[in-house]
N, C-alpha and C positions, 0 to 999 in steps of 0.2 A: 636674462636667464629664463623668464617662464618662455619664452619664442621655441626654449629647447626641449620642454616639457612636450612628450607625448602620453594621451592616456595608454593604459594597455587595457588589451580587451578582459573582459571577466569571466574570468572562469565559473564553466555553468554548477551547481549546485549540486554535491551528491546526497544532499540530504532534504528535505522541509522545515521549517518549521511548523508545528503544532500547538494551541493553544487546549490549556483541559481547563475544568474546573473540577477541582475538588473539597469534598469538607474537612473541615478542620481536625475532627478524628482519624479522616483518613490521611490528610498531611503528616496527621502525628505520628501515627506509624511508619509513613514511610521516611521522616527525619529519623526516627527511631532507632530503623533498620540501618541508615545509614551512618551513625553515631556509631553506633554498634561495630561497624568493621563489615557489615555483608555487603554493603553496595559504595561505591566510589563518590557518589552523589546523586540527587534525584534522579535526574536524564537515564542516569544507569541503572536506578532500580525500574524506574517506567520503560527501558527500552527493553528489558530483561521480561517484564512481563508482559507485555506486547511479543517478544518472541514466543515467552512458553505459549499463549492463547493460540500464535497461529500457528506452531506446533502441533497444539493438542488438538486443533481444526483443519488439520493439512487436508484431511482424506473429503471432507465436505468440500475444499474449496477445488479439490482434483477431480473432484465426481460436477462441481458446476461450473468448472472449464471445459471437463468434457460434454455438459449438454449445452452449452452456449456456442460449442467448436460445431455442434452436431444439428443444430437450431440454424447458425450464420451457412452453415454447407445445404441446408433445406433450404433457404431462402433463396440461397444461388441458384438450385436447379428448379425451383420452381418454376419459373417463371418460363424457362426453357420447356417443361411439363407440357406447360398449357399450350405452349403452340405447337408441339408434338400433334397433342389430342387435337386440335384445331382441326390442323393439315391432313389427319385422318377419321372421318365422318364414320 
């Protein structure tokens, strides 16, 4: 019977794991929270706020994709630049 066994491939990850540490007051709160009826269990009170943070930081991380986008497009043409100026003294 195992001759018959094939594995099957794995399906890639939509997720991470992460590991935090945190202190025990802040534990306590967030069991708290969760006792309480506002969050499902920890994972969903930490993924809840890990969204509002990047939320509330959306506009910072758009303004340094755009200088990162605008930094890697400098870098491309530079190097074209220099042999421009080269080839004309």
């Amino acid at each position: 019977m195992a001759d018959n066994v094939h594995e099957l491939r794995q399906k890639p990850a939509d997720t991470e794991k992460i590991t935090i540490n945190l202190g025990y007051v802040d534990l306590g709160h967030v069991d708290l929270m969760v006792r309480e009826g506002f969050y499902s269990n920890r994972t969903d009170f930490i993924r809840t706020a890990i969204r509002n943070q990047l939320e509330r930081h959306a506009e910072v991380v758009k303004e340094s994709r755009a200088r990162k986008s605008l930094d890697l497009g400098r870098r491309n043409y530079q190097p074209n630049l220099r042999c421009l100026n080269q080839s004309f003294p």
